[in-house]
KOLPADREN-254469 format. One record per residue (C-alpha): x, y, z. Coordinates in nm, 3 decimals. Last residue first. Layout:
REM residues N
u: X v: Y w: Z
...
//
This chain:
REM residues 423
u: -6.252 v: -5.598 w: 2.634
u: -6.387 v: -5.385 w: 2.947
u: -6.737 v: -5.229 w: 2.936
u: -6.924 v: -5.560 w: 3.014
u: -6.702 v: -5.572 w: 3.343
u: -6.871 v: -5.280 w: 3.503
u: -7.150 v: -5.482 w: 3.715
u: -6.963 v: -5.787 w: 3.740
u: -6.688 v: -5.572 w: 3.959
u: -6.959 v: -5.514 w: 4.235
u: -6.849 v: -5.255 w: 4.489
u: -6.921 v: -5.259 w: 4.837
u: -6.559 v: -5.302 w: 4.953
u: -6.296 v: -5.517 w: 5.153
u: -5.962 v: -5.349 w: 5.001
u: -5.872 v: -5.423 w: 4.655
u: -5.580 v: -5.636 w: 4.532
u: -5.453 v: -5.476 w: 4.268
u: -5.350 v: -5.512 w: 3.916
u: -5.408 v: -5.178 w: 3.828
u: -5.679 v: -5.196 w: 3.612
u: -5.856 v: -5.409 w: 3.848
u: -5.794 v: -5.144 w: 4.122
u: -5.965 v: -4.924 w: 3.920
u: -6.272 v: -5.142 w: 3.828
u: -6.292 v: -5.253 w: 4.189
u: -6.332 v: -4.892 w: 4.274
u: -6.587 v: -4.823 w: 4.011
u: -6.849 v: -5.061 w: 4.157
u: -6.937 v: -4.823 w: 4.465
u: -7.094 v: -4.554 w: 4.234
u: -7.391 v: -4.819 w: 4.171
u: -7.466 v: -4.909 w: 3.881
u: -7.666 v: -4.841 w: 3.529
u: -7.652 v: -5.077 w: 3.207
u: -7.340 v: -5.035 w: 3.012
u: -7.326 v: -4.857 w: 2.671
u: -7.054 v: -4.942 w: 2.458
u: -6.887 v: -4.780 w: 2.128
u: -6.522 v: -4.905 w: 2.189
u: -6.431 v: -5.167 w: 2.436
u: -6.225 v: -5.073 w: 2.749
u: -5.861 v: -5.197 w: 2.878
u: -5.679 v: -5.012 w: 2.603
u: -5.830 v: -4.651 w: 2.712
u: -6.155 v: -4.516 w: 2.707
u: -6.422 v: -4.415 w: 3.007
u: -6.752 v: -4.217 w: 3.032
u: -6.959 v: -4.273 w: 3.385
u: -7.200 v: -4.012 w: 3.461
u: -7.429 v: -3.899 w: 3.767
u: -7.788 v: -3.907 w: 3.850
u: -7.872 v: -3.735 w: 4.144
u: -8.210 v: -3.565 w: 3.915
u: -8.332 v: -3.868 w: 3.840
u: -8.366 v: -3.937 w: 4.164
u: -8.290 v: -4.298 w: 4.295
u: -8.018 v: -4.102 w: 4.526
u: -8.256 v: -3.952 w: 4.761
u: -8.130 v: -3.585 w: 4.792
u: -7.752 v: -3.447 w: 4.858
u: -7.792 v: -3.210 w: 4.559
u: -7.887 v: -2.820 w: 4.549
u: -7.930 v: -2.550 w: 4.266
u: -8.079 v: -2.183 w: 4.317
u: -7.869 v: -2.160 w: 4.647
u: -7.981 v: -1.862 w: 4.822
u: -7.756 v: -1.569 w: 4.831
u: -7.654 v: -1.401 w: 5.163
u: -7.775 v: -1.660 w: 5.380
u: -7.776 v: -1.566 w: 5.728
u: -8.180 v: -1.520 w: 5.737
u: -8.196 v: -1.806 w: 5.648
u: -7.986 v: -2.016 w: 5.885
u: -8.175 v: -1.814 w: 6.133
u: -8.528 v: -1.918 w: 5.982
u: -8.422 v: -2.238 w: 5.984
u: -8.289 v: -2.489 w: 5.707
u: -8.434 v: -2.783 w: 5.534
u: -8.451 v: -2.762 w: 5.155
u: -8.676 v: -2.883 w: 4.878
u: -8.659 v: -2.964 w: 4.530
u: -8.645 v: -3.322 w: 4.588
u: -8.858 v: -3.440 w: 4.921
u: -8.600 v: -3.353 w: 5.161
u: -8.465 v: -3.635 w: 5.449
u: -8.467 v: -3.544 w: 5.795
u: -8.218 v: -3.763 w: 5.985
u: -8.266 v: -3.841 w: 6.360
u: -7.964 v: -3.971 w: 6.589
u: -7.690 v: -3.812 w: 6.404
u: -7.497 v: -4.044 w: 6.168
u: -7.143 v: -3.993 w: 6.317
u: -7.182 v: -4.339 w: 6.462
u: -7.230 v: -4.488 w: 6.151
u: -7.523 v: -4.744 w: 6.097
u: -7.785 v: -4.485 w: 5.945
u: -7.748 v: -4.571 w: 5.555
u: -7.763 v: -4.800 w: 5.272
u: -8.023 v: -4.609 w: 5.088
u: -8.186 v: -4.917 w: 5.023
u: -8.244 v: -5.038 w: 5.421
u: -8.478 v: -4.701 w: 5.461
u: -8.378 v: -4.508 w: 5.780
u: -8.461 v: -4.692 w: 6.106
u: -8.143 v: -4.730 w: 6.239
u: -8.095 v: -4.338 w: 6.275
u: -8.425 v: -4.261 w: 6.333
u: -8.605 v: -4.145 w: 6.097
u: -8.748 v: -3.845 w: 5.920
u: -8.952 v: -3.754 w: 5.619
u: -8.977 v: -3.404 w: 5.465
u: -9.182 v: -3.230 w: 5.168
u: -9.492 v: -3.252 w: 5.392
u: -9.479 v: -3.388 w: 5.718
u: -9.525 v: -3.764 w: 5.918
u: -9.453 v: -3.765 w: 6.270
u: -9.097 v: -3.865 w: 6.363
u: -8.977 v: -3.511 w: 6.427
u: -9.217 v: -3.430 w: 6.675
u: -9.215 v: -3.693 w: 6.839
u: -8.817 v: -3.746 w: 6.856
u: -8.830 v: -3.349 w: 6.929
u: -9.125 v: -3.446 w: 7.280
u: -8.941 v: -3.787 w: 7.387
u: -8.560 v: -3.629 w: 7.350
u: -8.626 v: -3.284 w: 7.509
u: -8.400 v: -3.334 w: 7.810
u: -8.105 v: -3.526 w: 7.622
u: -8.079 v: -3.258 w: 7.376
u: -8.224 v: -3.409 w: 7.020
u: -7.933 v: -3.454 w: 6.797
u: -8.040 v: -3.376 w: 6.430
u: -7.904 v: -3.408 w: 6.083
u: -8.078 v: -3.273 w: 5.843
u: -8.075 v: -3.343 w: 5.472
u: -8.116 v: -3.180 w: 5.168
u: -7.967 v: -2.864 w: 5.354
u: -7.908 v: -2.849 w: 5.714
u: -7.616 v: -3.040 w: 5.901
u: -7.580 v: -3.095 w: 6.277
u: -7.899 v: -2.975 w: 6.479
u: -7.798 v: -2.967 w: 6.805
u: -8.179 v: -2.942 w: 6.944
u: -8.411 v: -2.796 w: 7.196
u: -8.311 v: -2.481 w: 7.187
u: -8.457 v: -2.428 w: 6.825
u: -8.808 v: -2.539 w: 6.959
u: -8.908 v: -2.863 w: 6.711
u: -9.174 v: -2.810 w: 6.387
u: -9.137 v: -2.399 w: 6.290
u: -8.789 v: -2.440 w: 6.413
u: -8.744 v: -2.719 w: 6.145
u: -8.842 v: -2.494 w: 5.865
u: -8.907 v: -2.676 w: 5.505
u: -8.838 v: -2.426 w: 5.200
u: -8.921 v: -2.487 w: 4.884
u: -9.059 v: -2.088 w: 4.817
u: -8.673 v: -1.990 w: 4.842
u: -8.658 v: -2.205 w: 4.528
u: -8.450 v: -2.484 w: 4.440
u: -8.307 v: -2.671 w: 4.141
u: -8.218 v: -3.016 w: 4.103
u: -7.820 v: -3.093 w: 4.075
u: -7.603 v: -3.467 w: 4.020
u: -7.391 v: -3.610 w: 4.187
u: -7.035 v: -3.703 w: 4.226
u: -6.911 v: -3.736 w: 3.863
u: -6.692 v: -3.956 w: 3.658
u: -6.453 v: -3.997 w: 3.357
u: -6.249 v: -4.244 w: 3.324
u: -5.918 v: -4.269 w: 3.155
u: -5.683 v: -4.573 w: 3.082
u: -5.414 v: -4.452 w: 2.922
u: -5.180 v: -4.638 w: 2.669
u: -5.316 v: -4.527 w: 2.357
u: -5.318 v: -4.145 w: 2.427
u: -5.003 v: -4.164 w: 2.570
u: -4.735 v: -4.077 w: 2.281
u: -4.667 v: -3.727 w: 2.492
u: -4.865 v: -3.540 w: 2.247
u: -5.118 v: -3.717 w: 2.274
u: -5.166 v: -3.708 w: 2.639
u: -5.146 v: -3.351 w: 2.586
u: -5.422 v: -3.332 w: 2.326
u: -5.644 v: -3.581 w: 2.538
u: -5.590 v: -3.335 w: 2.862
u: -5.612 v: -2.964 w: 2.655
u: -5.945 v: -3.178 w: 2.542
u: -6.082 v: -3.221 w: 2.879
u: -6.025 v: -2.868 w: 2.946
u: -6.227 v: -2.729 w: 2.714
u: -6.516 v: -2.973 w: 2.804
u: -6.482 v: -2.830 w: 3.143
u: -6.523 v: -2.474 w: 2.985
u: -6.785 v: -2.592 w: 2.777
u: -6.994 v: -2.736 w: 3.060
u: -6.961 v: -2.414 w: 3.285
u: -7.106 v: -2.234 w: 2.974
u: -7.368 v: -2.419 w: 3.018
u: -7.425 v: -2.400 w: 3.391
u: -7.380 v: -2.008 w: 3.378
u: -7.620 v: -2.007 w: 3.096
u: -7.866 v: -2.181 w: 3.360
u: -8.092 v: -2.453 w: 3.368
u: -7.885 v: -2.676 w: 3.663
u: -7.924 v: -2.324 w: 3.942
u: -7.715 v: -1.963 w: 3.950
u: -7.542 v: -2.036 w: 4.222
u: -7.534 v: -2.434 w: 4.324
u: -7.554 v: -2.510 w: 3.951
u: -7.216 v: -2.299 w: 3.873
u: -7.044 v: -2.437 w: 4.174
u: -7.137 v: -2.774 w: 4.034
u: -7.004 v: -2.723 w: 3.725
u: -6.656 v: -2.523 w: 3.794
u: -6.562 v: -2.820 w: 4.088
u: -6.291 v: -2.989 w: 3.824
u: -6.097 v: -3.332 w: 3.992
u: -5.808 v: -3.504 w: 3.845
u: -5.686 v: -3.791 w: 3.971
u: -5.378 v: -4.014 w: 3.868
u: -5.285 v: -4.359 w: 3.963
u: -4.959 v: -4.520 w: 3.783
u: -4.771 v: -4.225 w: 3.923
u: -4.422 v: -4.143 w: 3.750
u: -4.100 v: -4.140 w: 3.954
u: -3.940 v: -4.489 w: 3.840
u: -4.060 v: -4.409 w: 3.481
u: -3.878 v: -4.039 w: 3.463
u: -4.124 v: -3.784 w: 3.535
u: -4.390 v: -3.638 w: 3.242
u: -4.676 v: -3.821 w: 3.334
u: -4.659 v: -3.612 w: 3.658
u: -4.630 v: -3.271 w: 3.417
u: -4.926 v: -3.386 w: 3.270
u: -5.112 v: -3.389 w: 3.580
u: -5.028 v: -3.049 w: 3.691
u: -5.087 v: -2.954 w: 3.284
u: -5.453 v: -3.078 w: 3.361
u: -5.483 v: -2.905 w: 3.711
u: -5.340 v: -2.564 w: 3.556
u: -5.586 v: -2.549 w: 3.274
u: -5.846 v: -2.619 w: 3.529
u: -5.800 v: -2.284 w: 3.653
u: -5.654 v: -2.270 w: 4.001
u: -5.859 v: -2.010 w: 4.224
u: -6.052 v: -2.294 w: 4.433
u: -5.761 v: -2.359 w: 4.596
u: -5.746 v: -2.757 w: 4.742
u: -5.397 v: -2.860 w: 4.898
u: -5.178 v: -3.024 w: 4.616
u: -5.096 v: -3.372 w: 4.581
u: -4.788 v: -3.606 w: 4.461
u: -4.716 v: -3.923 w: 4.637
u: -5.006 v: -3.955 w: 4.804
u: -5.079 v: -3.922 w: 5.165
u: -4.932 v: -4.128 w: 5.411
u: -5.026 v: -4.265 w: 5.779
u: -5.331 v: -4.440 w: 5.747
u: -5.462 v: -4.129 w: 5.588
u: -5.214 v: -3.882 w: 5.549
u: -5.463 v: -3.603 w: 5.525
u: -5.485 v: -3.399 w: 5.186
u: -5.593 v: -3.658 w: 5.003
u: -5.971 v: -3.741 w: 5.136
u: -6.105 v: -3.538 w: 4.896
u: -5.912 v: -3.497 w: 4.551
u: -5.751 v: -3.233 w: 4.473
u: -5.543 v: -3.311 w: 4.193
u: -5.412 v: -3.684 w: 4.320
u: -5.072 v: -3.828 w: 4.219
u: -4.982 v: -4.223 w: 4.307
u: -4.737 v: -4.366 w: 4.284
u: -4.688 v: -4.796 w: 4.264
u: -4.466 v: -5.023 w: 4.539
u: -4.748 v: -5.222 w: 4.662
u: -4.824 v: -5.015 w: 4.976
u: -4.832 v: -4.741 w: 4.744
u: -5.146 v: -4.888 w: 4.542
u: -5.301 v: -4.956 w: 4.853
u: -5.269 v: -4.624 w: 4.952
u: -5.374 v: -4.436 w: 4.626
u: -5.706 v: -4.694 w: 4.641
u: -5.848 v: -4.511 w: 4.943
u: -5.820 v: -4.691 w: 5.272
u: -6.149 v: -4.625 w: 5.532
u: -6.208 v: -4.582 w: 5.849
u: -5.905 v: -4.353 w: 5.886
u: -6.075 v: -4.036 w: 5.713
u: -6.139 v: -3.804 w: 5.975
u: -5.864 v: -3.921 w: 6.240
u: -5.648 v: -3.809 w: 5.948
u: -5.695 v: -3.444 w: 5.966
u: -5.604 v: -3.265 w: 5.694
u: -5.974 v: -3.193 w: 5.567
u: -6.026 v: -3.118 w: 5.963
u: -5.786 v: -2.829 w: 5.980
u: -5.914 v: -2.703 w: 5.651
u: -6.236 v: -2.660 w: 5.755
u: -6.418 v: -2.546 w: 5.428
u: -6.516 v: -2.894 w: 5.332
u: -6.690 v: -2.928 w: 5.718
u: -6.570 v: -3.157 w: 5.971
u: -6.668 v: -3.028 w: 6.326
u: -6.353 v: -3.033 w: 6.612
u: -6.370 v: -2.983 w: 6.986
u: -6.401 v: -3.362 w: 7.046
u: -6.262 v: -3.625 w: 6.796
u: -6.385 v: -3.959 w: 6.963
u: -6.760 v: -3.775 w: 6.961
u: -6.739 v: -3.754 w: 6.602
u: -6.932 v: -3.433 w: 6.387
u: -7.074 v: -3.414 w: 6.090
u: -7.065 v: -3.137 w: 5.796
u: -7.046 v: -3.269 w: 5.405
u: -7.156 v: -3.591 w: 5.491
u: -7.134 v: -3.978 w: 5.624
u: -6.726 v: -3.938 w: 5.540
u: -6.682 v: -4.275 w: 5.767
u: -6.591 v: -4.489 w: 5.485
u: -6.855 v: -4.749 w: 5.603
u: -7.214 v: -4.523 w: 5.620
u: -7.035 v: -4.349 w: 5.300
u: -7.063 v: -4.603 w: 5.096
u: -6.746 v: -4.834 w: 5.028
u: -6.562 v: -4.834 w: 4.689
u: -6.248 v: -4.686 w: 4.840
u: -6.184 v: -4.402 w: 4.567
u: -6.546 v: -4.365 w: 4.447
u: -6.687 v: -4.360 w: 4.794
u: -6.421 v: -4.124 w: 4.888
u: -6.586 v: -3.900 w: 4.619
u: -6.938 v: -3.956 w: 4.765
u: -6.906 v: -3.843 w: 5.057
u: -6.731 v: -3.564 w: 4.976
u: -6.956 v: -3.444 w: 4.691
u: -7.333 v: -3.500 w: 4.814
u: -7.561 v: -3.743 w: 4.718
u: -7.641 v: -3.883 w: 5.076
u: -7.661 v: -4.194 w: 4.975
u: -7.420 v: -4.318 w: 4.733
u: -7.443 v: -4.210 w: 4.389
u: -7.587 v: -4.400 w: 4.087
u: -7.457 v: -4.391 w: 3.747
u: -7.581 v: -4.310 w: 3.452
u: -7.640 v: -4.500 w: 3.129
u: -7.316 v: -4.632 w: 3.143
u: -7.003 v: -4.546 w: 2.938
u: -6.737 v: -4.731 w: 2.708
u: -6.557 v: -4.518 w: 2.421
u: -6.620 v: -4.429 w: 2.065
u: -6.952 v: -4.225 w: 2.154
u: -6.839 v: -4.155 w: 2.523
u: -6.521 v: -3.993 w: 2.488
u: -6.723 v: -3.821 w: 2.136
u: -6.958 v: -3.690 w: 2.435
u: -6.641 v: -3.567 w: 2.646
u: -6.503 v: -3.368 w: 2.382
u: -6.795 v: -3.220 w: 2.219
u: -6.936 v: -3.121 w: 2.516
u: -7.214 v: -2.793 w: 2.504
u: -7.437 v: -3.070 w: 2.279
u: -7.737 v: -3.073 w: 2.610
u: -7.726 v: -3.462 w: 2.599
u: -7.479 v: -3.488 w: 2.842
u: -7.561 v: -3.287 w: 3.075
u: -7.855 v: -3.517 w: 3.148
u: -7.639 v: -3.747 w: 3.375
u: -7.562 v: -3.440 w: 3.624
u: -7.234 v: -3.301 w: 3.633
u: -7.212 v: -3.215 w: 3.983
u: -6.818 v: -3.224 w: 4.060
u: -6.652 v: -3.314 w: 3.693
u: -6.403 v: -3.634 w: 3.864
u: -6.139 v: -3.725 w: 3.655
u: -5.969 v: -4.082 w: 3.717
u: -5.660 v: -4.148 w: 3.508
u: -5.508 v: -4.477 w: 3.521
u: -5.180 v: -4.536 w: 3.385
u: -5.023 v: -4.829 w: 3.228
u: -4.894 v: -5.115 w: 3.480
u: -4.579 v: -5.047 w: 3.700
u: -4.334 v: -5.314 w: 3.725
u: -4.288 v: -5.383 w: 4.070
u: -4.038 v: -5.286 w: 4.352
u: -4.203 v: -5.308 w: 4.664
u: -4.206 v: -5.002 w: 4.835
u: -3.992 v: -5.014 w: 5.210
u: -4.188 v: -4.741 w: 5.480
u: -4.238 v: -4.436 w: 5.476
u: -4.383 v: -4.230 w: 5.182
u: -4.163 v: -4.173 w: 4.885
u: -3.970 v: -3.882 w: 4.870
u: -3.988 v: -3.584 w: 4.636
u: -3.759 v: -3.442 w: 4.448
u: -3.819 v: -3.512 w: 4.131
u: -4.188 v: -3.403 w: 4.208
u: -4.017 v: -3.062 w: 4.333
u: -3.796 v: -2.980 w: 4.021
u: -4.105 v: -3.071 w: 3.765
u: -4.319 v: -2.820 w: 3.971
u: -4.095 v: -2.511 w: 3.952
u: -4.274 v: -2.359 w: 3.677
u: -4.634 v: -2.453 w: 3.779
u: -4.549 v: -2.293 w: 4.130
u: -4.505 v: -1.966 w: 3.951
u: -4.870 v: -2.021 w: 3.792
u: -4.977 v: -2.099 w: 4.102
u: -4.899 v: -1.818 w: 4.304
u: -4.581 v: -1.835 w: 4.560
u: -4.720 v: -1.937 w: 4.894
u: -4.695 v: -2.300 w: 4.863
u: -4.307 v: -2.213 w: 4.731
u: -4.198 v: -2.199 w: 5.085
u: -4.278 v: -2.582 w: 5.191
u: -4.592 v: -2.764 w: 5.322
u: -4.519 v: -3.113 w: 5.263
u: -4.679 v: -3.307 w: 5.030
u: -4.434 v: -3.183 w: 4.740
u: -4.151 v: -3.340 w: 4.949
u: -3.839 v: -3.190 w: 5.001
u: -3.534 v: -3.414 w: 5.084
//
């Protein structure tokens, strides 16, 4: 039997003709190995992720939709990301409620010295599909299969690989090109299977807003009109829920990642101006740097590195302040370089490579303002009209697998910390 997680003829038919077909292939597709328990599935959880909608959006009036979700709903004052604020670390966070130091996706780029040859990077598709990646971790769709529910993920990181040895029941390879029209009725078409068919966990993630922030920077009439668009989309998903008699029964939460700051090309930190270029395997630039000092050149980069400098602080890898929660991985690099917010770290190189410079960047401290990101939620399991003091990103996993009657996974999260929102 076909499986929609396999790759198959009709992945290179365009998505609007893959739309069509959809229904046939979901009906058809097999569960993952291994005997499911046979359990009576609780109502639905949605989880949306909006990829760098920053806490503040909010109050800008460009979303109806998801502001009247919050008025008559449950939210928080903002959530906090995991350290470093960036969007793959940070959504496996939200899906396995450990921080990124323990789910083993410590950035956007990093490297592992048990999986030689091979860089992870968001754009790597190899790697995204590669297990070995993800395995130090179990998101919450596996747990929930291992119990006998489905689970259906829009493009969500970390669901791609089979992780532990499955991947969800229903998922789709990431392609920027899909219109978030197509990822809500993609959803909708999963609530639409027959009973013994239809996920209990759904995600549903939208990258329009942070693209828009990263390009044209968080102040910008791109960013705004990014807002509606999501906000557009967001209602297609409450009018189709609706429509299908679910709009009482679903739990749905709404999330981001992150948050955005702007940049400048005059906030610019060097590291070749501080360490010689060949001295170094530098690993990730950006908000953060991660550096591996060559063996030969340890003593003179680690003292160069470690001194104090404007705009940047660095640390060893065990050394780097106890609250962010970071630095015990082995895929940390040995020395991380920190931006003050605002700022980047790049080289002159990496620079001069750069064909547009990012006017909006995350992956900062997370106690900035700035990182902030949003929790909005309504459904049967949450109270109406309440705001919840601020938390860590970590907590919403035990919410979800509380919704779903599971038994979570050894985690970070806090489930006190989200339980004044629930009735």
């Amino acid at each position: 039997m076909a499986r929609f997680d396999e790759p198959m003829p009709t992945m290179h038919l365009p998505w609007s003709t893959r739309l069509l077909i959809l229904p046939l292939l979901l009906l058809a597709a097999c569960a993952p190995s291994g005997v499911r328990k046979s359990v009576a599935p609780p109502d639905p959880v949605i989880l949306v992720s909006i990829d760098g909608m920053r806490a503040d959006y909010l109050e800008r009036g460009l979303t109806p939709t998801l502001s009247a979700i919050a008025a008559n709903g449950a939210r928080a004052e903002y959530m906090r990301p995991s350290f470093p604020s960036l969007t793959f670390p940070n959504h496996y966070t939200l899906v396995t409620g450990l921080r990124p130091d323990r789910n083993g996706i410590v950035a956007n780029h990093f490297e592992d010295k048990r999986i030689p040859k091979s860089r992870f990077s968001p754009t790597n598709r190899e790697a995204v599909q590669d297990a070995r990646w993800w395995n130090q971790a179990v998101p919450l769709w596996t747990t929930a299969q291992r119990t006998g529910l489905r689970a259906g993920t829009m493009f969500w990181p970390g669901s791609e690989a089979p992780v532990h040895g499955t991947w969800p029941d229903y998922w789709a390879p990431f392609d920027a090109s899909v219109t978030d029209e197509a990822r809500v009725d993609t959803v909708l078409g999963w609530l639409d299977l027959p009973a013994e068919r239809r996920p209990s966990l759904l995600t549903l993630y939208f990258d329009r807003v942070d693209t828009s922030g990263h390009d044209f920077g968080p102040d910008s009439a791109e960013v705004d009109e990014a807002l509606r668009h999501v906000d557009d989309a967001l209602r297609r998903l409450l009018r189709g829920l609706d429509a299908r008699g679910l709009g009482g029964r679903i739990n749905l939460i709404i999330v981001s990642d992150h948050g955005m700051t702007a940049n400048s090309p005059e906030q610019v930190i060097y590291l070749d101006d501080i360490v010689e270029e060949q001295a170094v395997h530098v690993v990730t630039w950006g908000a953060l740097a991660g550096v591996r000092p060559l063996r030969e050149h340890r003593r003179d980069v680690e003292k160069a590195l470690l001194a104090p400098h404007d705009h940047m602080s660095c640390h060893r890898r065990r050394a780097i302040p106890a609250r962010l929660h970071y630095g015990r991985n082995e895929r940390i690099p040995p020395i991380v370089c920190i931006a003050e917010i605002g700022w980047m770290i790049t080289s002159h190189a990496a620079m001069a490579r750069m064909k547009h410079f990012p006017l909006g960047r995350h992956g900062y401290d997370n106690e900035e303002p700035d990182m902030r990101a949003i929790f909005v939620a309504r459904g049967p399991a949450f109270r109406e009209g309440v705001v919840i003091p601020p938390f860590d990103n970590v907590d919403v996993y035990p919410l979800l697998a509380h919704l779903l009657g599971l038994k979570p996974e050894p985690n970070d999260g806090d489930p006190v910390s989200t339980r004044a929102a629930l009735h």
